[in-house]
C-alpha positions in Angstrom: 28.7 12.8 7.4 25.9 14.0 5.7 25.4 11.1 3.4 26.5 8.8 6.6 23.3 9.9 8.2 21.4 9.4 5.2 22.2 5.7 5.3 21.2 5.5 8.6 18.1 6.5 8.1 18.0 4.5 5.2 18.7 1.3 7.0 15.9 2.2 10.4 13.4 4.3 8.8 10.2 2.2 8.5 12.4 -0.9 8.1 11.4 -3.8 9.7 14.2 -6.3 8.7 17.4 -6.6 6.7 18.9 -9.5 5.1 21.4 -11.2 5.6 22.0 -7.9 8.0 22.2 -4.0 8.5 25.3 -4.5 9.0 26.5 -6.1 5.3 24.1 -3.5 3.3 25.6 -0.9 5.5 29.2 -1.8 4.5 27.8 -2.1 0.5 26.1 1.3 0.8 29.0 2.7 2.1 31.6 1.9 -0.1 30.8 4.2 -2.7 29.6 2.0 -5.7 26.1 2.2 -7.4 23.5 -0.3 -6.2 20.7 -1.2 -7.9 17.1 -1.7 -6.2 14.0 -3.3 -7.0 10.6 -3.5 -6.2 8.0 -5.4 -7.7 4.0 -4.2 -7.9 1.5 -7.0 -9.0 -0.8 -4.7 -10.9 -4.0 -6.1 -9.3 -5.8 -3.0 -9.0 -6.4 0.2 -11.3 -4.6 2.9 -8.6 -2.1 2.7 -6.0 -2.2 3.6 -2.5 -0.2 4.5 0.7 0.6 1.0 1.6 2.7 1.1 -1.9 3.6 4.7 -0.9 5.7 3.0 2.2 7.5 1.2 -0.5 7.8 4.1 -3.0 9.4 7.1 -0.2 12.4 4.4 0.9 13.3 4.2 -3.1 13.3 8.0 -3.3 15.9 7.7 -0.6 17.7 5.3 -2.6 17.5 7.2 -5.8 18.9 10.7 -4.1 21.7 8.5 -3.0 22.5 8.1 -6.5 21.8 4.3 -6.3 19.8 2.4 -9.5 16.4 2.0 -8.7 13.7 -0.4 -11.1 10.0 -0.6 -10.9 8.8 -3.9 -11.8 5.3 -4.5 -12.9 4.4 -8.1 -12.4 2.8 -8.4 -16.0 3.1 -12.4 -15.8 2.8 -13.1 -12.0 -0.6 -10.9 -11.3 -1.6 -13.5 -13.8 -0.8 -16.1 -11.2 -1.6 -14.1 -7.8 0.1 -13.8 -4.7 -1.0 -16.1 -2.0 -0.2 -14.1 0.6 -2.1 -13.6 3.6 -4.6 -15.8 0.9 -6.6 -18.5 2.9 -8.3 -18.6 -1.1 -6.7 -18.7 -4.3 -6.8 -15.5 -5.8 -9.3 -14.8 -8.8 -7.0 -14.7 -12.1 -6.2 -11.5 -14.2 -5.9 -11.6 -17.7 -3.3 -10.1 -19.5 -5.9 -6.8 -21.0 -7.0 -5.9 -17.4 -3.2 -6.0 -16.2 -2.7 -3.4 -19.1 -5.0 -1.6 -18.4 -4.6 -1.4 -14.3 -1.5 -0.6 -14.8 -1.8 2.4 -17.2 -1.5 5.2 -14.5 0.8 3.8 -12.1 3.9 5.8 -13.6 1.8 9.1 -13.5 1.3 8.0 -9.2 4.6 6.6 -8.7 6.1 10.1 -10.4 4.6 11.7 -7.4 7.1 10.2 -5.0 9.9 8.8 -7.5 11.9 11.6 -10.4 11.1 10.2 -13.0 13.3 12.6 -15.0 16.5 11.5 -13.6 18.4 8.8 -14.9 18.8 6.6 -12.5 15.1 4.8 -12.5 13.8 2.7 -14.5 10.5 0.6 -15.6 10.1 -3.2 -16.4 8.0 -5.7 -16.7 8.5 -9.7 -15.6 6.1 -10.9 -18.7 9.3 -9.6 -20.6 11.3 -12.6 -20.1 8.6 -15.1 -17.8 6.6 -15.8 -21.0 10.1 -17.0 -22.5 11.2 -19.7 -20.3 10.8 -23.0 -21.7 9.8 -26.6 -20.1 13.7 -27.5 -19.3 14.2 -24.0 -18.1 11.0 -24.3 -15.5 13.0 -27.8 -14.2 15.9 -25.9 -13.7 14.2 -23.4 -11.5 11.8 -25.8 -9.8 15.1 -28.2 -9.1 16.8 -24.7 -6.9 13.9 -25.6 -4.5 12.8 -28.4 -2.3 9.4 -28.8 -1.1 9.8 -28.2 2.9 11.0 -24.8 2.1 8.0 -23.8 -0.3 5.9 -25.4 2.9 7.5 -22.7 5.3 4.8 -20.5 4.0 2.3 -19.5 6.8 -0.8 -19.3 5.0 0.1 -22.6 3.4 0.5 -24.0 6.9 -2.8 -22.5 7.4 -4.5 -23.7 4.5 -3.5 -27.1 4.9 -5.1 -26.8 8.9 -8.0 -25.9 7.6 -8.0 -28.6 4.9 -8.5 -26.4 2.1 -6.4 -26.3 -1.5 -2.8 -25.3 -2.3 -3.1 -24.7 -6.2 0.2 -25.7 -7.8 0.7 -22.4 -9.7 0.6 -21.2 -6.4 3.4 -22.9 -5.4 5.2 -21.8 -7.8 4.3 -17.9 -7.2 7.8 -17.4 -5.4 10.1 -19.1 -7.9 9.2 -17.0 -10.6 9.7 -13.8 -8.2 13.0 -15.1 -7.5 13.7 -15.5 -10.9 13.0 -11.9 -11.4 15.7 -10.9 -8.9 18.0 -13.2 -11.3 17.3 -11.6 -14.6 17.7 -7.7 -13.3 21.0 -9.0 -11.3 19.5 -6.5 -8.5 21.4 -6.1 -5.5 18.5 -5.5 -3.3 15.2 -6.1 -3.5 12.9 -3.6 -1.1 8.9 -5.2 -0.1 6.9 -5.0 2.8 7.2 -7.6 5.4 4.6 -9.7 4.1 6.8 -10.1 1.2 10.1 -11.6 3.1 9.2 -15.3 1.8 8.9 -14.3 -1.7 12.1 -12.0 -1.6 14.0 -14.5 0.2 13.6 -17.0 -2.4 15.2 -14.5 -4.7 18.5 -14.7 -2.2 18.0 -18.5 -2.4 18.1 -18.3 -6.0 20.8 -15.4 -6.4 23.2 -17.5 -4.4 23.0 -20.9 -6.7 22.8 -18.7 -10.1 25.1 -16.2 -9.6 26.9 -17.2 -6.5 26.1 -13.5 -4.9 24.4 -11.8 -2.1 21.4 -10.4 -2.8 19.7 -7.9 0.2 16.4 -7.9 1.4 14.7 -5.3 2.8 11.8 -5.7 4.8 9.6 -3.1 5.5 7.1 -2.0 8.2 3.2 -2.3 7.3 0.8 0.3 7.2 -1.9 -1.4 9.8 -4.6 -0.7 11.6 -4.6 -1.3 15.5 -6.2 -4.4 14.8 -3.0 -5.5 12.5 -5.0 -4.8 9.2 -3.1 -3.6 6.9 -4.3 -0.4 5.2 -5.2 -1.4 1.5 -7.7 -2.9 -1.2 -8.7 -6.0 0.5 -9.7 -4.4 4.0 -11.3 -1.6 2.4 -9.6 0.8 4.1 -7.2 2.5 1.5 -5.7 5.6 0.8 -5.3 5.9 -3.1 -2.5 8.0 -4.5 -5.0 9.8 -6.8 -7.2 10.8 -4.2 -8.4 14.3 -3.9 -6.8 16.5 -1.3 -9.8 17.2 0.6 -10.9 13.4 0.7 -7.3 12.2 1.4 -7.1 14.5 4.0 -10.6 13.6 5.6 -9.8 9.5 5.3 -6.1 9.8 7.1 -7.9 12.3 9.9 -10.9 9.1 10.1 -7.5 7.4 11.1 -7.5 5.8 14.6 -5.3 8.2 17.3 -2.8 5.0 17.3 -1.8 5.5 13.9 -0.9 8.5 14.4 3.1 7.8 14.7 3.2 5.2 12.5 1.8 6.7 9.6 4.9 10.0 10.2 7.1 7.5 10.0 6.0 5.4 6.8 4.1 8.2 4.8 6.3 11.3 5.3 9.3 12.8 5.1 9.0 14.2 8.4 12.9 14.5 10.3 12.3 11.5 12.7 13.5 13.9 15.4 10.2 15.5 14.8 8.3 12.3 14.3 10.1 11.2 17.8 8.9 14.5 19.2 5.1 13.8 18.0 5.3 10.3 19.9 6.7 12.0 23.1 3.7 14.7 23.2 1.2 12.2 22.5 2.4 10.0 25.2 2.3 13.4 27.2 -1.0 14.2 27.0 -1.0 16.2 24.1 -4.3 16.2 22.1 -4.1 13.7 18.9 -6.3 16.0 17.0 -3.1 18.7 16.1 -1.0 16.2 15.4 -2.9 13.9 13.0 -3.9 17.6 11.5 0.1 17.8 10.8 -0.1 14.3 9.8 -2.6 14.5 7.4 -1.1 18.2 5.9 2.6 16.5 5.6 0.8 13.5 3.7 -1.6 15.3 1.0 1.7 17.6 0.5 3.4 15.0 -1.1 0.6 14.1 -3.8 -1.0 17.3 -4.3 1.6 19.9 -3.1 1.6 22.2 -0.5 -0.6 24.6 -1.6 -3.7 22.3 -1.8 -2.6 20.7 1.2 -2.6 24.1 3.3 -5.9 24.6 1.4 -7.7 21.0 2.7 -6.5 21.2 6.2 -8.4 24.4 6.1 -11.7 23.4 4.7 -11.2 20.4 7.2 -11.4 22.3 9.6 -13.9 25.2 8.8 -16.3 22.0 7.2 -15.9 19.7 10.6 -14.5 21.5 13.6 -18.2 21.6 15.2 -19.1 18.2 14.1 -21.6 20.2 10.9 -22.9 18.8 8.2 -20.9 20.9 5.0 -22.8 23.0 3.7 -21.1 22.3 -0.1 -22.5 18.6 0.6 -21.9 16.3 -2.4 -25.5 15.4 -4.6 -25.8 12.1 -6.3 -29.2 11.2 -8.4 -30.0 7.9 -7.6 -33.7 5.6 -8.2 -35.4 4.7 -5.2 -34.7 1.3 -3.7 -30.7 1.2 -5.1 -28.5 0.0 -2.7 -26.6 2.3 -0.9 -23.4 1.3 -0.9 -23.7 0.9 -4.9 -24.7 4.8 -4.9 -21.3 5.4 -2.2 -19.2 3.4 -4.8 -20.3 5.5 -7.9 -20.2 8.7 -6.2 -16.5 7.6 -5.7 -17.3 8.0 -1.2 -16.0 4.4 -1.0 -13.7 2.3 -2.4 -15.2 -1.2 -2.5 -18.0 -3.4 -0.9 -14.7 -4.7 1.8 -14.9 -0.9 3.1 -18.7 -0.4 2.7 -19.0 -3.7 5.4 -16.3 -3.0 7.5 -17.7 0.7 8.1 -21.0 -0.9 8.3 -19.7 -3.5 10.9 -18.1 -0.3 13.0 -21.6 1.2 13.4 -19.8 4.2 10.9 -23.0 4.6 8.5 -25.9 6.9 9.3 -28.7 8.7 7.9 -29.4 12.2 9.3 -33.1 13.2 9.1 -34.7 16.4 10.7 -35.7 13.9 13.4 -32.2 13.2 14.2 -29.6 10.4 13.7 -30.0 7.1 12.6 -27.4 4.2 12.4 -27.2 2.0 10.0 -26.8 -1.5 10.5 -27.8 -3.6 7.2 -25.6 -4.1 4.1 -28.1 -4.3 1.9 -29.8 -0.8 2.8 -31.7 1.0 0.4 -32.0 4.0 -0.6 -36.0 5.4 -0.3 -36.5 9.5 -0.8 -33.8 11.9 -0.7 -31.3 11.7 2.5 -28.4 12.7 3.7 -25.4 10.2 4.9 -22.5 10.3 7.1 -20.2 8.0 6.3 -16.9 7.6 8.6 -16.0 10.8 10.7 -15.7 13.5 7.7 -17.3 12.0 4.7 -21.3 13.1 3.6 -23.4 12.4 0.6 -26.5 13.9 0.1 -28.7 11.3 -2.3 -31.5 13.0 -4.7 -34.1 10.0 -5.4 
C-alpha cells in the first residue's frame, strides 16, 4: 500500500500530462520491473535553478522506487539550441563553454538526486550524436514528415511574423528523439514545454524499436503572468544560492505562487500543501505560509540548519520593513552603471532581471531625504548610496 501511494503521487504530483496515459505508466510502474528514466539538461548556463529543481524532486521519487534514473547533458544539442518558446534563433555554444557550464551541475543535482546509489547515472548525447553519419541523418530525417515538425507553436509563430526557421532548428527534435533511442529509456520526464520534443522520441521509439516509450509532462514554475521562473525572464532561483538570498528571492515571490511553488519545490505531504491552499483561500495571511515555503525550500539545498538560521535573519533583518544593518559594500567608480555593479556584487542575475525589476518600479535609492524610484536602465551610479532592490535585497555602493 505504501508503495501504491507512492505511485500515485508519482503520477499527480506536479504532473501536468502523461503519455500515452496514467493509466499505461500506472500499470508498468506497478508490475514490479525496473524502469529506466531520463531527463535531458541543455547545459546553456553555468548553474541550475528551481525550474530544473521541478524536474530533479520527481526523479528522486523515481530513484527511491528503485527505478533507473539517467541525467543527460545535451553536449551536442546546446550546440544547436532549443527553439522553444524562441521567436529568435538561439545564439550558438561552443563545445569549451558547454564544458565548462556544465562542470558543477553534478555537485547541484547531488543536492536533490543520491548520487551514491546505484541506480543513477550520467551521459552525455555528443557521445554518440557526433557519430552519426550522412546515411544515418537520412534515416532519422525519413521517421519524420514535415507537417508534423510544423506542429510546433513557435514555428507557427515565427512563420506569422514572417521571420526565419533555421534548418538545424528543425532538426532540434530529431536528434532528442534519437537520444531516447540510444538509452532505450522507458520514460522520458520534461517540463511541459518540452512535450513536442519528447513526443518525437515516442514517434521515433515506436518505428525503431517498435515500443512504448512514456512521456511525462510536467507543471512549470510560472509567474502569475505565465512567465516561467528561469534565465531568460530574469527571475531565477539558482541551486547554489546562498540560504539567506534564496530565502529572501522565493519570499519576493508573488502571494499566488505561494501553492504552486509547495507543490513543485518541496517535499511537503500534499495533504499539507492542500491544507496551505485551503487557509489561504480562508483568509489566512500569505506571509506565514510563504515563510514555511521558503524554510521547506532552502532545507533542501542548504539543510535544515541554515534554513532555520535564514528564516530567522529574514525576519529579524525585514519584519519592520529596515534597512539591515549588516548591509552588503561594493567599491564601485562613479558613473558605472548600476546594474553592472548589481551583477558583480552577485544581487542579480542578468540584465533580463535588472529590466524587468526596473519595469516593476522594484529599484530605489534611499537617501536621508527619503525614497527615490528608479526608473532608467542605464542609471548611474554618482557618490555612495544605498539600494533596495526587490522586497528583501540591499546594496550599499562605496564610489
Amino acid at each position: 500500500m505504501e508503495n501504491q501511494d507512492k505511485i500515485d503521487e508519482l503520477l499527480t504530483r506536479g504532473v501536468e500530462r502523461v503519455y500515452p496515459s496514467k493509466e499505461f505508466l500506472k500499470a508498468r510502474l506497478e508490475s514490479g520491473q525496473q524502469l529506466t528514466i531520463y531527463y535531458g539538461i541543455d547545459p546553456t548556463s553555468p548553474t541550475l535553478h528551481l525550474g530544473h529543481a521541478v524536474n530533479l524532486l520527481k526523479l528522486r521519487a523515481f530513484q527511491d522506487l528503485g527505478h533507473q534514473v539517467i541525467i543527460l547533458y545535451g553536449g551536442f544539442t546546446a550546440q544547436i539550441g532549443d527553439p522553444t518558446d524562441k521567436l529568435a534563433t538561439r545564439q550558438p555554444l561552443s563545445s569549451g563553454q558547454i564544458k565548462k557550464n556544465v562542470s558543477r551541475y553534478k555537485k547541484l543535482i547531488g543536492k536533490v538526486l543520491n548520487l551514491k546509489k546505484a541506480n543513477i547515472r550520467f551521459l552525455d548525447n555528443e557521445q554518440w550524436s557526433n557519430k552519426l553519419k550522412p546515411r544515418d541523418l537520412m534515416d532519422l530525417a525519413s521517421k519524420f514528415t514535415v507537417p508534423q515538425l510544423l506542429e510546433r507553436d513557435m514555428f507557427q509563430e515565427r512563420i506569422k511574423q514572417g521571420k526565419e526557421i533555421r534548418l538545424h532548428e528543425f532538426l532540434y527534435p530529431l536528434f532528442q528523439a534519437y537520444d531516447a533511442v540510444t538509452m532505450d529509456v522507458d520514460i522520458q520526464l520534461g517540463g511541459n514545454d518540452q512535450t513536442f520534443n519528447m513526443l518525437a522520441g515516442r514517434t521515433l521509439m515506436r518505428k525503431m524499436k517498435n515500443r512504448e516509450k512514456a512521456v511525462l509532462a510536467m507543471k512549470m514554475l510560472v509567474d502569475p503572468t505565465g512567465k516561467k521562473m528561469g534565465k531568460t525572464e530574469g527571475n531565477m532561483v539558482s541551486l547554489d544560492e546562498k540560504p539567506d538570498m534564496m530565502f529572501g528571492k522565493i519570499m519576493s515571490w508573488p502571494d499566488d505562487m505561494i501553492v504552486l511553488g509547495f507543490e513543485l519545490c518541496t517535499a511537503t505531504p500534499l495533504a499539507e500543501v492542500t491544507r496551505v491552499k485551503t487557509d489561504l483561500a480562508g483568509g489566512k495571511n500569505p506571509r506565514d505560509s510563504k515563510l514555511l515555503l521558503a524554510e521547506s525550500v532552502v532545507a533542501i539545498y542548504h539543510g535544515v540548519p541554515k534554513a532555520k538560521r535564514a528564516r530567522e535573519n529574514f525576519l529579524k533583518t525585514f519584519s519592520e520593513g529596515k534597512t539591515p544593518d549588516d548591509i552588503r559594500e561594493f567599491k564601485s567608480t562613479a558613473g558605472s552603471l548600476l546594474s553592472d555593479c548589481l551583477l558583480t556584487a552577485g544581487i542579480i542575475s542578468s540584465k533580463a532581471e535588472w529590466r524587468r525589476l526596473v519595469g516593476e518600479n522594484a529599484v530605489s535609492m534611499i537617501s536621508p531625504d527619503g525614497t527615490t524610484k528608479i526608473a532608467d536602465f542605464n542609471f548611474k551610479v554618482g557618490n555612495s548610496a544605498v539600494f533596495k532592490i526587490g522586497k528583501h535585497r540591499f546594496l550599499r555602493i562605496v564610489s
